[in-house]
C-alpha positions in Angstrom: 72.2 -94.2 122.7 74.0 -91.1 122.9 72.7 -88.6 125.4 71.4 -85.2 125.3 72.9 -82.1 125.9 72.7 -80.1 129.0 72.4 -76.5 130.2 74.5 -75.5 132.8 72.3 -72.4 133.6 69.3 -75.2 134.5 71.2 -76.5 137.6 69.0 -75.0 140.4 66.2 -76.7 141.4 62.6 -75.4 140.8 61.8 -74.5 144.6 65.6 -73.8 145.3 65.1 -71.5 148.6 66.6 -67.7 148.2 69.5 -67.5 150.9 67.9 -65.0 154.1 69.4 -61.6 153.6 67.8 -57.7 152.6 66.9 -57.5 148.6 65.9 -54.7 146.6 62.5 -56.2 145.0 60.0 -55.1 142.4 56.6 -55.8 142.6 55.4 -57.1 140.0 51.0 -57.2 141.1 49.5 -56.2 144.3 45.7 -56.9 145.0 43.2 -57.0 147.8 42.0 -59.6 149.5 41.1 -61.0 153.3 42.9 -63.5 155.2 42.0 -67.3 155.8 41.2 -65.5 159.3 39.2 -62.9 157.7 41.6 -59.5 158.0 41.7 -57.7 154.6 45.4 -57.5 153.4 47.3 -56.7 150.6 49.0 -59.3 148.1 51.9 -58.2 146.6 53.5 -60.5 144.1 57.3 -58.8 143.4 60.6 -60.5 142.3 64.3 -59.8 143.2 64.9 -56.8 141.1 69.2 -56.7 141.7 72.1 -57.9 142.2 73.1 -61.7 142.1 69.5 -63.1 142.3 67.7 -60.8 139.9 64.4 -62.3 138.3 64.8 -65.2 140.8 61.4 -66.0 140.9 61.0 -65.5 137.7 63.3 -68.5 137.0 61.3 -70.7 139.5 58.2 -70.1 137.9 59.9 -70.6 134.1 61.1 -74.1 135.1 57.5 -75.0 137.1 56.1 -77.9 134.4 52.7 -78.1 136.4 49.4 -77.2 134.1 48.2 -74.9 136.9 51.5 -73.3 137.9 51.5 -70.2 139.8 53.6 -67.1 141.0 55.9 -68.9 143.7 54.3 -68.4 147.2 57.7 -67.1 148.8 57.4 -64.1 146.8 53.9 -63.0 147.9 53.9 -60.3 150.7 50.9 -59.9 152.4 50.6 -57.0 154.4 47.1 -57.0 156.9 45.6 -53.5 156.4 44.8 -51.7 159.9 41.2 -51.6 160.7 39.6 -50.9 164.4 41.0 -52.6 167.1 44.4 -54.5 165.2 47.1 -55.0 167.1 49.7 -51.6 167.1 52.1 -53.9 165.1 49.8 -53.9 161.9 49.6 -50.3 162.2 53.7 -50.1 162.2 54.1 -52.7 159.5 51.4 -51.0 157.4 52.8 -47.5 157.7 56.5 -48.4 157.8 56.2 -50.5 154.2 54.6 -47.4 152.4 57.2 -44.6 153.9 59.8 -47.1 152.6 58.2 -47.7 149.4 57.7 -44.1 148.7 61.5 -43.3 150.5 62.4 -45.7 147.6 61.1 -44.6 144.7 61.3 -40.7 144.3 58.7 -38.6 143.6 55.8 -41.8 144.4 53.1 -40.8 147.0 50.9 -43.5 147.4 47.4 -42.7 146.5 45.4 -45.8 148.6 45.0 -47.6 145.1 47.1 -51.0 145.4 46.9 -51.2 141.3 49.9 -48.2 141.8 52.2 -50.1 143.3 52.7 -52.3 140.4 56.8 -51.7 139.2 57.9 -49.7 142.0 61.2 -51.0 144.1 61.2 -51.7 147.7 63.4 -52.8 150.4 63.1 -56.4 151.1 64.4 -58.0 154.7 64.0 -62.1 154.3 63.6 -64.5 156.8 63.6 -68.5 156.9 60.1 -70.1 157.4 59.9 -73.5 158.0 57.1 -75.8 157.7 56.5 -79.3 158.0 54.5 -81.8 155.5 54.7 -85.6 156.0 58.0 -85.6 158.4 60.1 -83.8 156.3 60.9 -80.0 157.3 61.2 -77.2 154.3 62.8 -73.9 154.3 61.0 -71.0 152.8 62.9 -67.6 152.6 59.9 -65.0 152.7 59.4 -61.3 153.6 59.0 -60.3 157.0 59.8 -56.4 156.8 60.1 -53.6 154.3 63.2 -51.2 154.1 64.6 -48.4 152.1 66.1 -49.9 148.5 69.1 -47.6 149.0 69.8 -49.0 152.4 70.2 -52.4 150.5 72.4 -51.3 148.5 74.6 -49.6 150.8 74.7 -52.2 152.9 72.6 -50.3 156.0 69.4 -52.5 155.9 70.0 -53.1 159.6 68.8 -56.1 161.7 67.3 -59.2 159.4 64.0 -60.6 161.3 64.1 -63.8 163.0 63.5 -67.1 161.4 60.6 -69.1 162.6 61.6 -72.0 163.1 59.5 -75.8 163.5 59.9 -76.6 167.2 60.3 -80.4 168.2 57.0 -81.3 168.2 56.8 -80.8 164.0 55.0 -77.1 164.6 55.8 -73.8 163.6 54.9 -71.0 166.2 52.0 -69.1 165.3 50.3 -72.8 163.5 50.4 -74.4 160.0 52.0 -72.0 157.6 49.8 -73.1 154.8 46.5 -71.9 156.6 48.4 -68.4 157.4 49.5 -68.6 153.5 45.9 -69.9 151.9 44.7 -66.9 150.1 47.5 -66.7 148.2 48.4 -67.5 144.7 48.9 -65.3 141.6 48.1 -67.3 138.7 49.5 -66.3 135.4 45.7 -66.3 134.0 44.1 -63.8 136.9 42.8 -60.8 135.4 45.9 -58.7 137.0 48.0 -60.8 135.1 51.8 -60.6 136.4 54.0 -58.6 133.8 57.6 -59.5 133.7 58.0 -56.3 131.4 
């Protein structure tokens, strides 16, 4: 029985994790939408838009065989929206993403409609998330903080965030990722269907 052919350009693995580091990214769909803790935030599905690992994401979800496949969770940012009483952090993570998202793409002033982020470029800085399901320990490279895209490219993105880590006991610090991560999900059926275009 003679064997099929391969394709070299296959060998990655489906949920291969992206190496920690700063990426210029492109969002591909943003949307509202609240929390498993009940804080409106913003969902922003983007890929890597440069460099080495271009259209990463895009490759995970292209080799996903599952019916009900969906946008790969590591690249959904959600960024909690400030409301009375948030901690100051939300505040500086809120304002700090759209000065570097409108630092990044000139001439862009964000309007408050989420629907207008949709193929601008951003600053990504990526940290290692681990979580823990069954015994075994998984790393997830997700975004922590926004940037400037130029300082990416120039090499000036500064300090990467720290990786958050599963302690000893099996736990991550702040509880199970998955609760933290429930919300999310960008099928390629929703109504703001991702465009690769």
């Amino acid at each position: 029985m003679a064997l099929p052919t391969y394709n070299r350009n296959n060998r990655r693995k489906v949920f291969e994790a992206l190496p920690k580091g700063a990426y210029v990214i492109k969002i591909l769909s943003a949307k509202t939408t609240q929390s498993s803790w009940g804080e409106d935030q913003i969902a922003i599905a983007f890929d890597i838009a440069e460099g080495e690992y271009k259209d990463f994401y895009k490759g995970q979800f292209d080799r996903n065989t599952s019916e009900d496949k969906k946008w790969p969770i590591d690249a959904i940012f959600y960024l909690t929206i400030p409301h009375d009483g948030c901690a100051d952090y939300v505040v500086t993570n809120y304002d700090s993403f759209f000065a570097d998202l409108e630092d990044s793409n000139n001439g862009f002033v964000f309007s408050g409609d989420e629907k207008t982020l949709k193929g601008k470029l951003i600053g990504a800085k990526m940290h290692i998330r681990q979580t823990e399901y069954n015994g075994n320990v998984y790393n997830h490279t997700r975004m922590k903080w926004s940037c400037v895209a130029d300082d990416v490219r120039n090499g000036k993105a500064g300090r990467l965030p720290n990786d958050k880590l599963v302690d000893s006991s099996g736990t991550s610090g702040n509880g199970s990722l998955a609760d933290s991560y429930a919300s999310g999900g960008f099928s390629n059926s929703d109504d703001d269907e991702i465009s690769f275009d």
